[in-house]
OpenMM code with the backbone's topology and positions (N, CA, C; nanometers):
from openmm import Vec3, app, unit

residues = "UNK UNK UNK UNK UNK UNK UNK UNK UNK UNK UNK UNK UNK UNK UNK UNK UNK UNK UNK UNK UNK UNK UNK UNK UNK UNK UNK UNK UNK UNK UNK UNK UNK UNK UNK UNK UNK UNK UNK UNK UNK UNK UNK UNK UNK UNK UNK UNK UNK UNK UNK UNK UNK UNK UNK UNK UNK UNK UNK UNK UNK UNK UNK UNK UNK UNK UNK UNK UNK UNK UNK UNK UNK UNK UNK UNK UNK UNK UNK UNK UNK UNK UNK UNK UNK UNK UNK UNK UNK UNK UNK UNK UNK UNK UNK UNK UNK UNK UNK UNK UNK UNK UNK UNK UNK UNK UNK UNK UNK UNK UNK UNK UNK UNK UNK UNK UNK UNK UNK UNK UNK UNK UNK UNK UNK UNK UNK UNK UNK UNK UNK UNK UNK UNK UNK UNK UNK UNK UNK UNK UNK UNK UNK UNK UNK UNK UNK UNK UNK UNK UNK UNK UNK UNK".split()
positions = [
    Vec3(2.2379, 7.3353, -24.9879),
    Vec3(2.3532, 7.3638, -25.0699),
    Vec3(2.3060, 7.3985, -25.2093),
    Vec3(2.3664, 7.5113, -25.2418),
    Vec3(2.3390, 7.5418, -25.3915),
    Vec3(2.4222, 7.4940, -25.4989),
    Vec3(2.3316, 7.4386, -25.6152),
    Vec3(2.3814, 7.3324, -25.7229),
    Vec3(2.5272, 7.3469, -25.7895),
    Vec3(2.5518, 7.5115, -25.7992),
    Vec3(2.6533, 7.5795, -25.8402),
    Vec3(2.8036, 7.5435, -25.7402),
    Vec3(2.7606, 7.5355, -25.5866),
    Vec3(2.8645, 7.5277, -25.5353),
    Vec3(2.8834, 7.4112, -25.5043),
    Vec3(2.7981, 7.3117, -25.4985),
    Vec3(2.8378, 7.1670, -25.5282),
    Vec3(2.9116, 7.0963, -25.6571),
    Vec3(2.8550, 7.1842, -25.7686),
    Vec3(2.9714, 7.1334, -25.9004),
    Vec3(3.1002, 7.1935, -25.8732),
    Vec3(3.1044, 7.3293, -25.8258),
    Vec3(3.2663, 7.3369, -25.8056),
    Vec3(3.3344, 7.2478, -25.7273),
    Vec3(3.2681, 7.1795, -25.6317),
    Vec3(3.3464, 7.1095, -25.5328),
    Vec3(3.3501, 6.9799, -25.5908),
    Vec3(3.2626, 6.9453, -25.6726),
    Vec3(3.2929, 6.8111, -25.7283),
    Vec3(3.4152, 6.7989, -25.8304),
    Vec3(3.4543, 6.9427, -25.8674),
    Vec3(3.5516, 6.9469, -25.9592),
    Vec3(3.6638, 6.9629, -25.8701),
    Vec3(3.6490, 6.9804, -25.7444),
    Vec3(3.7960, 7.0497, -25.6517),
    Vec3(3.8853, 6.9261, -25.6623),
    Vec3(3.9879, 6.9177, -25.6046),
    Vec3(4.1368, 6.8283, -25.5576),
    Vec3(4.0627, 6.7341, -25.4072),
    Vec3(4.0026, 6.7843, -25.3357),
    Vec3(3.9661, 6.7029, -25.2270),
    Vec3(3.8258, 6.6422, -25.2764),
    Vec3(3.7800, 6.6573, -25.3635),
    Vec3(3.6260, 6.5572, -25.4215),
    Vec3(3.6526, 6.4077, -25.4923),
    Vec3(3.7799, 6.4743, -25.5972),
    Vec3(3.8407, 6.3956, -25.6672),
    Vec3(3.9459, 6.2957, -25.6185),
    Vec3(4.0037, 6.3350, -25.4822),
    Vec3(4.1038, 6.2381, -25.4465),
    Vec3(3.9809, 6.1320, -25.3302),
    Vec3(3.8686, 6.1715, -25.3119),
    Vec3(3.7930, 6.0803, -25.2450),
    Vec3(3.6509, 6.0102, -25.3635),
    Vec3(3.6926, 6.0487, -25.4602),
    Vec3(3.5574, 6.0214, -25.5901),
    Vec3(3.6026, 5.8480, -25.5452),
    Vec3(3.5073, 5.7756, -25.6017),
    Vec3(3.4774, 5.6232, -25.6140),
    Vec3(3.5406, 5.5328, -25.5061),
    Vec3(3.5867, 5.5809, -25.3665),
    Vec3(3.6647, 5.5622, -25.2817),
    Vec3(3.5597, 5.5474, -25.1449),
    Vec3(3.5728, 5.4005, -25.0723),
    Vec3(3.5105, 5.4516, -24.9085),
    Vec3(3.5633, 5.4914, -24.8362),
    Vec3(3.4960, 5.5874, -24.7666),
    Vec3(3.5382, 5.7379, -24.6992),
    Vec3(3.5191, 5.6676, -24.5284),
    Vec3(3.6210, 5.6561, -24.4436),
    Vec3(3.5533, 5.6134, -24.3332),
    Vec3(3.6355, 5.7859, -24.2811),
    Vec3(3.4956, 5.7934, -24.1923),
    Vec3(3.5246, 5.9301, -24.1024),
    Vec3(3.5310, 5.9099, -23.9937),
    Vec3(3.6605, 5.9740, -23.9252),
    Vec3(3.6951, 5.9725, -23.7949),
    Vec3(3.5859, 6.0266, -23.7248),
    Vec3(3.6213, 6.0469, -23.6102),
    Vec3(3.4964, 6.0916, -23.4740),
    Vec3(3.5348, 6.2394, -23.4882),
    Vec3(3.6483, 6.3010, -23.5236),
    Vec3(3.7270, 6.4362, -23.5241),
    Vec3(3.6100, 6.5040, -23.5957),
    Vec3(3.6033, 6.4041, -23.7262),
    Vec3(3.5169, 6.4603, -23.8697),
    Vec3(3.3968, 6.4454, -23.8385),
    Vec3(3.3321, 6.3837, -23.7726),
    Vec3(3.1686, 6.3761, -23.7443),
    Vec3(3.1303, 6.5251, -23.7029),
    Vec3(3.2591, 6.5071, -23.5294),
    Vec3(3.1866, 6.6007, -23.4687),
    Vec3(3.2248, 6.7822, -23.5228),
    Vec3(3.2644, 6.7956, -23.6396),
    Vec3(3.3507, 6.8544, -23.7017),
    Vec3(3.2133, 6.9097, -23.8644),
    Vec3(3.1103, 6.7761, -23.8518),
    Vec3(3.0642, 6.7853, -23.9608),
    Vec3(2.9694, 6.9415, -24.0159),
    Vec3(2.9338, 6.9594, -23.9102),
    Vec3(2.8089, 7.1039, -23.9367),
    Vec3(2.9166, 7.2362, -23.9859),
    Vec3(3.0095, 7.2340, -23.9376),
    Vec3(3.0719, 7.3690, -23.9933),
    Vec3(3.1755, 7.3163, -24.1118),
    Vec3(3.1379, 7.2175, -24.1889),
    Vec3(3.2209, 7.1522, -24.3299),
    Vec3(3.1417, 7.1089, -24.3962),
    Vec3(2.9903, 7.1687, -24.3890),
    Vec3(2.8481, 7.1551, -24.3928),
    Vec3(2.9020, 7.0852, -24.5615),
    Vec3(2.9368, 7.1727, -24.6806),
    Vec3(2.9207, 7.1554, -24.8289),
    Vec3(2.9967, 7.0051, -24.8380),
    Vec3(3.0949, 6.9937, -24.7410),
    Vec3(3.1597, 6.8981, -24.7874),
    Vec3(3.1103, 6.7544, -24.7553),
    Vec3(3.0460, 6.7867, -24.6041),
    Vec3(3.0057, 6.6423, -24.5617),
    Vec3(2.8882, 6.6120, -24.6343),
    Vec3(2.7947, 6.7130, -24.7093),
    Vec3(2.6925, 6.6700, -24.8058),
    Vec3(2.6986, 6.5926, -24.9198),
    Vec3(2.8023, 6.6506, -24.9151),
    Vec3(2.8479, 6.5319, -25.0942),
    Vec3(2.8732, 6.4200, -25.0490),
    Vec3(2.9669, 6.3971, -24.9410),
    Vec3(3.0431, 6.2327, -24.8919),
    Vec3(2.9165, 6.1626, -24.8785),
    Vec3(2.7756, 6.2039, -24.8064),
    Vec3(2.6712, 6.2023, -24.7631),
    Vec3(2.6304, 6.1635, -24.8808),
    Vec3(2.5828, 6.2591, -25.0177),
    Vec3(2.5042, 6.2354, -25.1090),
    Vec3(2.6222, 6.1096, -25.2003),
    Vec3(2.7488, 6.1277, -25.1783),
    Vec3(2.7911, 6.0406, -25.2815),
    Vec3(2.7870, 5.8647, -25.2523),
    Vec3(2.7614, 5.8481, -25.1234),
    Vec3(2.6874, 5.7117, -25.0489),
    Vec3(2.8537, 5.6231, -25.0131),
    Vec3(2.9323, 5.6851, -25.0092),
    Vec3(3.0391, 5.6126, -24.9619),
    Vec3(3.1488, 5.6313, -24.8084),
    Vec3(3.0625, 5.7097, -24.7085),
    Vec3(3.0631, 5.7301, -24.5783),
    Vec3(3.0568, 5.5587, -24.5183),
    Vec3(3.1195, 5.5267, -24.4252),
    Vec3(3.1695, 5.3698, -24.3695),
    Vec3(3.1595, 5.3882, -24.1805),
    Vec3(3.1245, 5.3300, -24.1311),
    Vec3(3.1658, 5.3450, -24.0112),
    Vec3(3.2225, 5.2368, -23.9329),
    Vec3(3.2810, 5.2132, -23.8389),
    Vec3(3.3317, 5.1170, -23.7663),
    Vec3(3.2938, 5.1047, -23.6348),
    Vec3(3.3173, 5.0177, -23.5407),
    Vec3(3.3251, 4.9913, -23.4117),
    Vec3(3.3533, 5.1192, -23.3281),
    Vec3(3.4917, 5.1304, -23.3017),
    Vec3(3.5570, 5.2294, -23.2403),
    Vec3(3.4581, 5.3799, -23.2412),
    Vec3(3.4624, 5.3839, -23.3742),
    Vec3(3.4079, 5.5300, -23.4135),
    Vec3(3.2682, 5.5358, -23.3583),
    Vec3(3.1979, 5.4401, -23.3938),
    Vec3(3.0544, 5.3968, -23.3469),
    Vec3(3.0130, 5.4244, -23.1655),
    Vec3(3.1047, 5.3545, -23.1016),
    Vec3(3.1172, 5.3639, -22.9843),
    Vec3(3.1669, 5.5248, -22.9377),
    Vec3(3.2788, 5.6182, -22.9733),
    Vec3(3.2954, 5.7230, -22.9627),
    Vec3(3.1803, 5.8011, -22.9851),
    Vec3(3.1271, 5.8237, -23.0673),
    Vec3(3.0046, 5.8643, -23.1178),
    Vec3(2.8194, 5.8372, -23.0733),
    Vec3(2.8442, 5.7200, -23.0056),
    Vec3(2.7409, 5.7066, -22.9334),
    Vec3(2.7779, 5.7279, -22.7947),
    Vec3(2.8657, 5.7264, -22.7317),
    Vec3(2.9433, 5.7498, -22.6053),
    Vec3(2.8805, 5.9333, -22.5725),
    Vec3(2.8554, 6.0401, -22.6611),
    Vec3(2.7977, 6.1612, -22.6695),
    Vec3(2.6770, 6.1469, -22.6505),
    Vec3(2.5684, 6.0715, -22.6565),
    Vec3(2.4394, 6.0678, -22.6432),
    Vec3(2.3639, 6.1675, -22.5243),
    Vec3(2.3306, 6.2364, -22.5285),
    Vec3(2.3051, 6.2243, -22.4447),
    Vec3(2.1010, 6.2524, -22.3514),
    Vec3(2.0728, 6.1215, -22.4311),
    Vec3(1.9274, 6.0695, -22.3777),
    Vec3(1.9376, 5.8874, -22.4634),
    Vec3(1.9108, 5.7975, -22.3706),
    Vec3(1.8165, 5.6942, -22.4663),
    Vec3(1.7765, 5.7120, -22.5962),
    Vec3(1.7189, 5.8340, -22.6127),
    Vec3(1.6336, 5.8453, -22.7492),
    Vec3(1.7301, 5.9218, -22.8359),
    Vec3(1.8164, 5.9779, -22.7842),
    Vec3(1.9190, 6.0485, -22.8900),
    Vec3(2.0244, 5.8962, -22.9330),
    Vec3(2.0535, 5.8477, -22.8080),
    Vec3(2.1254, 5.7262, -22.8386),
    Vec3(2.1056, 5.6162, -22.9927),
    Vec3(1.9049, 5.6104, -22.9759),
    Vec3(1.8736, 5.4871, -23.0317),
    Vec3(1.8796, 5.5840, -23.1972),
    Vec3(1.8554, 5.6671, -23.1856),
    Vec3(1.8527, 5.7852, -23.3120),
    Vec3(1.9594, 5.7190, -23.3641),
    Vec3(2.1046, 5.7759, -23.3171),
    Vec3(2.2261, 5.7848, -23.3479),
    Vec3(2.2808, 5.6340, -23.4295),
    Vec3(2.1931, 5.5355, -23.3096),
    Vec3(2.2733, 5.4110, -23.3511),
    Vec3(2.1914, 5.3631, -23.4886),
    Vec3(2.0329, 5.4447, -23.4788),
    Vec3(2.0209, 5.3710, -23.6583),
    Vec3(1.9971, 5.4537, -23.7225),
    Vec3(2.1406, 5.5396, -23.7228),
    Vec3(2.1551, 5.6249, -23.8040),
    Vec3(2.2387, 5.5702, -23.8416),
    Vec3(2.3535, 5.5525, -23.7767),
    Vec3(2.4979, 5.4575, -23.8433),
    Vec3(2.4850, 5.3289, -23.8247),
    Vec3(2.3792, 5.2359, -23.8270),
    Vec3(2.3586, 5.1212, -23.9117),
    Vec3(2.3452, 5.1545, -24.0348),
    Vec3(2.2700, 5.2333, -24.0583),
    Vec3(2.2439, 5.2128, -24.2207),
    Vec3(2.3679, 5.2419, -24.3257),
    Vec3(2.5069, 5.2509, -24.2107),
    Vec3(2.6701, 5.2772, -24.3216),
    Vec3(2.6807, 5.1733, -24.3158),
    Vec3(2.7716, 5.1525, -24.4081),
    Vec3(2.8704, 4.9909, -24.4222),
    Vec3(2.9427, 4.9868, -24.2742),
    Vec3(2.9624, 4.8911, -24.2437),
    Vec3(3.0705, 4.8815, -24.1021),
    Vec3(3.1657, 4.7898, -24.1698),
    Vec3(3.3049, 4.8623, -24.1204),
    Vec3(3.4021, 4.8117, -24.1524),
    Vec3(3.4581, 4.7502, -23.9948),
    Vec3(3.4927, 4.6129, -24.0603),
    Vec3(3.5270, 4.5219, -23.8979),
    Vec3(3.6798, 4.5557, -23.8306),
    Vec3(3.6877, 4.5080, -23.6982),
    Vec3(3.8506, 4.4628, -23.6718),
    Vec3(3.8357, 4.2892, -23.7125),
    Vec3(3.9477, 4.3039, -23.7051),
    Vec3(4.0010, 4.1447, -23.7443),
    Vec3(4.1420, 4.0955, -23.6859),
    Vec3(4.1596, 3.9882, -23.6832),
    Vec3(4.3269, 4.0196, -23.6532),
    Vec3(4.4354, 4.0245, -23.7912),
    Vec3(4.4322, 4.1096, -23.9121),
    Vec3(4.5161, 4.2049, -23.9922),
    Vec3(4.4878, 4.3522, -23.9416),
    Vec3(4.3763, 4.3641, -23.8568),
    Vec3(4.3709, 4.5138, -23.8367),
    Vec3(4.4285, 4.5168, -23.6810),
    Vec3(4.4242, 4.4516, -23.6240),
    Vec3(4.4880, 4.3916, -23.5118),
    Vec3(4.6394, 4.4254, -23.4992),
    Vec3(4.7103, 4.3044, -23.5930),
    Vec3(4.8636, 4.3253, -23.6446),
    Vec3(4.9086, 4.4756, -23.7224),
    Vec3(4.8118, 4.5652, -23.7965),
    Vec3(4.8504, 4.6474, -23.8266),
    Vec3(4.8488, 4.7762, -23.7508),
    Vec3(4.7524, 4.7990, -23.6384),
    Vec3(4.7516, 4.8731, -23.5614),
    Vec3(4.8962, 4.8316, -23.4536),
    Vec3(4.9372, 4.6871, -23.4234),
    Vec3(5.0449, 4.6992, -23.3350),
    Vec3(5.1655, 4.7736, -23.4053),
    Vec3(5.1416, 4.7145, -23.6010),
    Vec3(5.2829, 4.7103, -23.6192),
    Vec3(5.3249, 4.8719, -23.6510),
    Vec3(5.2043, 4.9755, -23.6196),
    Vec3(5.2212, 5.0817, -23.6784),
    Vec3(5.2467, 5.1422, -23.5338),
    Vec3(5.1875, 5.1366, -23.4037),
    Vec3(5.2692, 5.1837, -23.2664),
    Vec3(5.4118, 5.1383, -23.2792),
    Vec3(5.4287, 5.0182, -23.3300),
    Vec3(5.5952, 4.9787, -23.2991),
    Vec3(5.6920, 5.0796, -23.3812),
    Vec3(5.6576, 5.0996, -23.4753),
    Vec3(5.7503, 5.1909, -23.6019),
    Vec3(5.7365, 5.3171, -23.5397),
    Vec3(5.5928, 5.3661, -23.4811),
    Vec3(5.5597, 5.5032, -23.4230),
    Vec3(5.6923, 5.5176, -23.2978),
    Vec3(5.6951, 5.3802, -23.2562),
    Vec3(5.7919, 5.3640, -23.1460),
    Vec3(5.9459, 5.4409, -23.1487),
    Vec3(5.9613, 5.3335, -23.2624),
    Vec3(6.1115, 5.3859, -23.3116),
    Vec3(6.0956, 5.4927, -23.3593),
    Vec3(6.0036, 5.6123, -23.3570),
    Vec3(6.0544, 5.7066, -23.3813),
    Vec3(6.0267, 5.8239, -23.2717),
    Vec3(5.9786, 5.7785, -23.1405),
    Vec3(5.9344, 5.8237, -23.0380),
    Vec3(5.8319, 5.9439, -23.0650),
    Vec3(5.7342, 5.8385, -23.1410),
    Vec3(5.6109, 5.9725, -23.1522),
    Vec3(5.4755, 5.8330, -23.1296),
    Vec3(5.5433, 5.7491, -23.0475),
    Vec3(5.4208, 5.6511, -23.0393),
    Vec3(5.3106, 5.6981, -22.9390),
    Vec3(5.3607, 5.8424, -22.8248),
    Vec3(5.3120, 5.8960, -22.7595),
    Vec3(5.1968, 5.9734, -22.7981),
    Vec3(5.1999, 5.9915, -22.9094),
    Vec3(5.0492, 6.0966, -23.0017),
    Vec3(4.9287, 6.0312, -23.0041),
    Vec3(4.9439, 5.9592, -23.1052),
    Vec3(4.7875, 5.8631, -23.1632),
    Vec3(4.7671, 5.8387, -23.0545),
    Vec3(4.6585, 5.7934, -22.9909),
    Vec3(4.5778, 5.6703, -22.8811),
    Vec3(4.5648, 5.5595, -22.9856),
    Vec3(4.5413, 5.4675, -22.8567),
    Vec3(4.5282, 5.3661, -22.8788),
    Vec3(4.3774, 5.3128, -22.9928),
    Vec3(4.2605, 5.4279, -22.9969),
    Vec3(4.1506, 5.3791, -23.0712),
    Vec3(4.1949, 5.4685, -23.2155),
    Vec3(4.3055, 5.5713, -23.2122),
    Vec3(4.2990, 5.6304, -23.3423),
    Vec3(4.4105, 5.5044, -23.4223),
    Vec3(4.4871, 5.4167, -23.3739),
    Vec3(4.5618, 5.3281, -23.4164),
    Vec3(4.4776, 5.2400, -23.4832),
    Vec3(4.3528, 5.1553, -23.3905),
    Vec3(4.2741, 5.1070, -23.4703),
    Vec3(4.2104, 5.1609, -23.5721),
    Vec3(4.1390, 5.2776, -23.5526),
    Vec3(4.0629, 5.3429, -23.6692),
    Vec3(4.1659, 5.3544, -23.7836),
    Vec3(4.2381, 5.3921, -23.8089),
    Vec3(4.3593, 5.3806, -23.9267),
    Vec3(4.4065, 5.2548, -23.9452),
    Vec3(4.4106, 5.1507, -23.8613),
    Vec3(4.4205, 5.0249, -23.9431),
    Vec3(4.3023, 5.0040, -23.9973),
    Vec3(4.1605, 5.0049, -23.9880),
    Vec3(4.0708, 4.9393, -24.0121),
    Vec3(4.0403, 5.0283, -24.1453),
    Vec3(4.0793, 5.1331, -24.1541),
    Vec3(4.0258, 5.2086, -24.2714),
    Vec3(4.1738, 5.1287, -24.3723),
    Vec3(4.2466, 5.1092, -24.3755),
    Vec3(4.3965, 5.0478, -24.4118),
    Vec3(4.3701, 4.8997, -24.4791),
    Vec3(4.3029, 4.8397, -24.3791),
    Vec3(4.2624, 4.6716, -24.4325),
    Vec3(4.1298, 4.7110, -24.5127),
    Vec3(4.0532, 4.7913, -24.5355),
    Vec3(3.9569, 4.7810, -24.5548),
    Vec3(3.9546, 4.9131, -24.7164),
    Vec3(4.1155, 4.9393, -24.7733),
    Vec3(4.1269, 5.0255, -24.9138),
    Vec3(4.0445, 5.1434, -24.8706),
    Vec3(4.0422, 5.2345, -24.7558),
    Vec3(3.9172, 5.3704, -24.6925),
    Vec3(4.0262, 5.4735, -24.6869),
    Vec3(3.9860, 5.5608, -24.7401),
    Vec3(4.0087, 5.6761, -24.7351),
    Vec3(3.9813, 5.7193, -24.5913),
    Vec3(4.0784, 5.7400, -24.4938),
    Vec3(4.0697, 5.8362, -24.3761),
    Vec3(4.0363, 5.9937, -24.3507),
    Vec3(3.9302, 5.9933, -24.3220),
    Vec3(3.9038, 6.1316, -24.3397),
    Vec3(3.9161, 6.1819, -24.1263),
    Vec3(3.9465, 6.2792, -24.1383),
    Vec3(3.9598, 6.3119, -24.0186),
    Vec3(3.9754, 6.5220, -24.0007),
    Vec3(4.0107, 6.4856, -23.8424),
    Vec3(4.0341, 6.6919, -23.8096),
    Vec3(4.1294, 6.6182, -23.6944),
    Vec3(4.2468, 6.5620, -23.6858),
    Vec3(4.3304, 6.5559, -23.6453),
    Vec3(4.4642, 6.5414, -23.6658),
    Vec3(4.5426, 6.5761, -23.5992),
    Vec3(4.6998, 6.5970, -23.6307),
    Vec3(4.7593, 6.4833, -23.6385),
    Vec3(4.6734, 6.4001, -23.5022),
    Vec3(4.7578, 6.2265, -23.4741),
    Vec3(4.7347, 6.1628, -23.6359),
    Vec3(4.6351, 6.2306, -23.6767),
    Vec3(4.6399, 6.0819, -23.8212),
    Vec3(4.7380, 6.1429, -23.9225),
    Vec3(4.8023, 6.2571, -23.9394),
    Vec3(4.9355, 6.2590, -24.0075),
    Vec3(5.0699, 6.2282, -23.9490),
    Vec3(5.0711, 6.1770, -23.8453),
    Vec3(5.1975, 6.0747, -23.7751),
    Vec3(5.1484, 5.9867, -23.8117),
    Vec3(5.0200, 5.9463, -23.8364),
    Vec3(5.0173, 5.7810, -23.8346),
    Vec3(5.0494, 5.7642, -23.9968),
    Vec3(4.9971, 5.8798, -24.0686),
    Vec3(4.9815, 5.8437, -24.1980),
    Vec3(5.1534, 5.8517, -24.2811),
    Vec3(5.2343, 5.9089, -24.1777),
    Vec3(5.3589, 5.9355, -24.2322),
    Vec3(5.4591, 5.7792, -24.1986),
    Vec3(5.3765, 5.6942, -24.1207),
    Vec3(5.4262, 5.5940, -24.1110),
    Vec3(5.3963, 5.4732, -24.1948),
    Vec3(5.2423, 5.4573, -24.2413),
    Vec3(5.1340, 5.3699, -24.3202),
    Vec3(5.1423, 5.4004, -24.4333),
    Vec3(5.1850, 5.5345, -24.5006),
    Vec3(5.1528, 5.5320, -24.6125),
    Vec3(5.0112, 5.6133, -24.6964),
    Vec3(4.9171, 5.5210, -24.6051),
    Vec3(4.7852, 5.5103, -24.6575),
    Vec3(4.6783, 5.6500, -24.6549),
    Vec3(4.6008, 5.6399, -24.7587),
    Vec3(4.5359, 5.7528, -24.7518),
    Vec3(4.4746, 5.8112, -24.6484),
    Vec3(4.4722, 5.9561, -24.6393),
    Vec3(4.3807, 6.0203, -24.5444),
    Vec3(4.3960, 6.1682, -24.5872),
    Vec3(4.2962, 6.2027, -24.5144),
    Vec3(4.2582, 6.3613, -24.5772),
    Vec3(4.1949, 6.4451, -24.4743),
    Vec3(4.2585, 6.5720, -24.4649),
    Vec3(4.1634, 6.6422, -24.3341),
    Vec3(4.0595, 6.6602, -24.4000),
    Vec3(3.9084, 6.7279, -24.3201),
    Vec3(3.8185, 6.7399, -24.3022),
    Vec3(3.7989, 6.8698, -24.3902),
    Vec3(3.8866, 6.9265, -24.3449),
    Vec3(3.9139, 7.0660, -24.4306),
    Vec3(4.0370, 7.1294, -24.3732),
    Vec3(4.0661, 7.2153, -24.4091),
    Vec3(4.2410, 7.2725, -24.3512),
    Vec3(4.2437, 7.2725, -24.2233),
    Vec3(4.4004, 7.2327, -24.2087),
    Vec3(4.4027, 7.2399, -24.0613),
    Vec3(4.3721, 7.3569, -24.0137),
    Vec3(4.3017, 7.3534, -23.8191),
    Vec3(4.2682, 7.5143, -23.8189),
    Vec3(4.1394, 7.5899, -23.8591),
    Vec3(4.1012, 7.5713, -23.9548),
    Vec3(3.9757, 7.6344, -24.0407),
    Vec3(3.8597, 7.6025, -23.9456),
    Vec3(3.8571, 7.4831, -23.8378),
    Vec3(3.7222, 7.4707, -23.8089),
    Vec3(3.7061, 7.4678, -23.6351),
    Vec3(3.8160, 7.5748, -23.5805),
    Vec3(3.8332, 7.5252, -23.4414),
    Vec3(3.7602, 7.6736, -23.3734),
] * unit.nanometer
topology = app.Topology()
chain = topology.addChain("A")
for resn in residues:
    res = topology.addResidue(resn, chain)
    for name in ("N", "CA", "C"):
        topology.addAtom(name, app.Element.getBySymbol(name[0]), res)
């Protein structure tokens, strides 16, 4: 990446709404990462990338050798891991139930419910390349941000 187009992006609307913030990235956004190359460098260089369980497991679930596996997994040791608990527990039910009442509990799965609670209990910026996390996010509140425009990377 050239120095020039990294200061513009540090000055953009999507640098700044994730500046001093942990960034947990969905599995959407991982596998999403090589063609959002400028952007995932900074999250990368700015040291506030998080990973979790769920995501961890999705992500190593692709392996495909032993040795790509053991790569992968200490590669994402060396992020912060953000836990479940039971508040991420209660907040993943209580956000299917509301999803309920509005009969769009059918979208998210069941691991993108967790991944948005756990980024939720844990003050994370949701970063993702999916549609389900703006139903979820229209219910929570809580931050999240595509990867880059919807579309742009399919």
């Amino acid at each position: 990446m050239r120095a020039g187009s990294a200061r513009r992006w540090r000055r953009s609307a999507g640098y700044a709404s994730l500046a001093l913030r942990l960034v947990l990235a969905d599995t959407s956004a991982w596998h999403r990462s090589a063609r959002a190359e400028a952007r995932w460098t900074e999250l990368v260089e700015a040291d506030i990338l998080a990973r979790c369980t769920p995501i961890a497991l999705e992500l190593l679930y692709s392996a495909r050798s032993r040795a790509e596996y053991d790569r992968l997994a200490s590669d994402l040791s060396l992020l912060p891991n953000l836990p479940i608990d039971r508040k991420v527990e209660r907040i993943a039910l209580g956000t299917q139930a509301a999803l309920t009442g509005r009969s769009q509990h059918r979208g998210p799965t069941p691991v993108d419910l967790l991944i948005a609670a756990i980024a939720e209990v844990n003050g994370a910026t949701l970063l993702h390349y999916d549609r389900h996390f703006d139903t979820i996010a229209r219910v929570t509140g809580q931050p999240m941000e595509w990867l880059a425009r919807r579309g742009s990377l399919d």
